[in-house]
C-alpha positions in Angstrom: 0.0 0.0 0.0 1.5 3.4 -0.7 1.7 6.0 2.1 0.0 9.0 1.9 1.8 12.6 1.3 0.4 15.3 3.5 -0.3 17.7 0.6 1.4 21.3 0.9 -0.8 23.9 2.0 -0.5 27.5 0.4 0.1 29.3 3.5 3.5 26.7 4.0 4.9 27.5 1.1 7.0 30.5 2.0 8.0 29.0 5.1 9.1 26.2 4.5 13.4 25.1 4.9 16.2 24.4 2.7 15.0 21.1 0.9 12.8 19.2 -1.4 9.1 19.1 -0.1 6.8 16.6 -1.5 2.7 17.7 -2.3 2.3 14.3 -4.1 1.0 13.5 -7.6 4.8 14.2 -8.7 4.4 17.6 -7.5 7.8 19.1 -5.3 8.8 22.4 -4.0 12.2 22.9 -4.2 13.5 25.4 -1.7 17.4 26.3 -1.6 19.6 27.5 0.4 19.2 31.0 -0.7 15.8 31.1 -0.5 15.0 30.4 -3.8 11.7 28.4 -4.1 10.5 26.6 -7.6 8.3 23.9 -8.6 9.6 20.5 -9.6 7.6 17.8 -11.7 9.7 14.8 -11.0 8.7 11.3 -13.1 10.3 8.0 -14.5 11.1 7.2 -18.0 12.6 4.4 -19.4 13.6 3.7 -15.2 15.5 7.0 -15.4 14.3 10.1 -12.6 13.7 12.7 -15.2 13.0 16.3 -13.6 11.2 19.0 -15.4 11.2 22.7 -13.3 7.6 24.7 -13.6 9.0 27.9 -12.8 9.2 29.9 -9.5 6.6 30.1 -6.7 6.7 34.0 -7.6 5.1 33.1 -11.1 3.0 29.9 -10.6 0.8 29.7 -7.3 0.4 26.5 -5.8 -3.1 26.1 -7.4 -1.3 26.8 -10.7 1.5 23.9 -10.1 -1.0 21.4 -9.1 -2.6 22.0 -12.3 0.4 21.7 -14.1 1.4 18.4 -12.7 -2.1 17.2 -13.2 -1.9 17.7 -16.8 1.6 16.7 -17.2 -0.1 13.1 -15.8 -2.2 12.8 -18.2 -0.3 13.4 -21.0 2.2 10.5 -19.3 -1.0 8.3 -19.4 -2.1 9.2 -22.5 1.4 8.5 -23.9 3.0 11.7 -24.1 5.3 13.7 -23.0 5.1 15.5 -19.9 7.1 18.6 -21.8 4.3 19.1 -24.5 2.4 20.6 -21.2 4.8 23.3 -20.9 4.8 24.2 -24.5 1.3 24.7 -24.8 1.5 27.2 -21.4 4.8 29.4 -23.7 3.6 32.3 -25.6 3.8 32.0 -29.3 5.1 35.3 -30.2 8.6 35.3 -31.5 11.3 37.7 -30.4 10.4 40.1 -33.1 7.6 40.5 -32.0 7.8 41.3 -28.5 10.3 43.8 -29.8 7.9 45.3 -32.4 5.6 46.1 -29.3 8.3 47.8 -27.3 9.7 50.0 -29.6 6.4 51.2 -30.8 6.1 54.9 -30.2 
């Protein structure tokens, strides 16, 4: 029988030590040394611990992450991979133009 995580709780989350802390589902917070926090989706393929980072808990709220994860699980089940999540989530502008929009008078 699996254990159960204790899921992390919104209000921990900037208080939390130096570590890795588990929400389950595949779901980490990574906090460093500096302070630094970030999400981590951590899964197995091919036997081999593959970590793919979510972004900072300044840009993705733990609602946001737990979303994530939940559709980078799917896509695992479904036969895909977990990085075609994060693709859909990226803008689709290029670099010209994001640069078109700031140098507009």
């Amino acid at each position: 029988m699996a254990r159960e995580v204790k899921k992390l709780k919104a209000v921990q989350i900037n208080s939390l030590p130096p570590g890795t802390h588990s929400n389950g589902g595949n779901l980490l917070l990574r906090v460093r040394e500096s302070g630094s926090r970030s999400w981590v989706f951590r899964y197995k393929q091919n036997g081999r611990p593959i970590e793919l980072g979510l972004g900072s808990t300044d840009d993705r709220t733990l609602a946001e992450a737990r979303e994530t994860a939940n559709d980078m699980r799917r896509a695992i089940f479904h036969g895909q991979s977990p990085k075609e999540v994060l693709r859909i989530e990226k803008p689709s502008k290029t670099f010209s133009e994001y640069a078109r929009e700031c140098i507009r008078p």
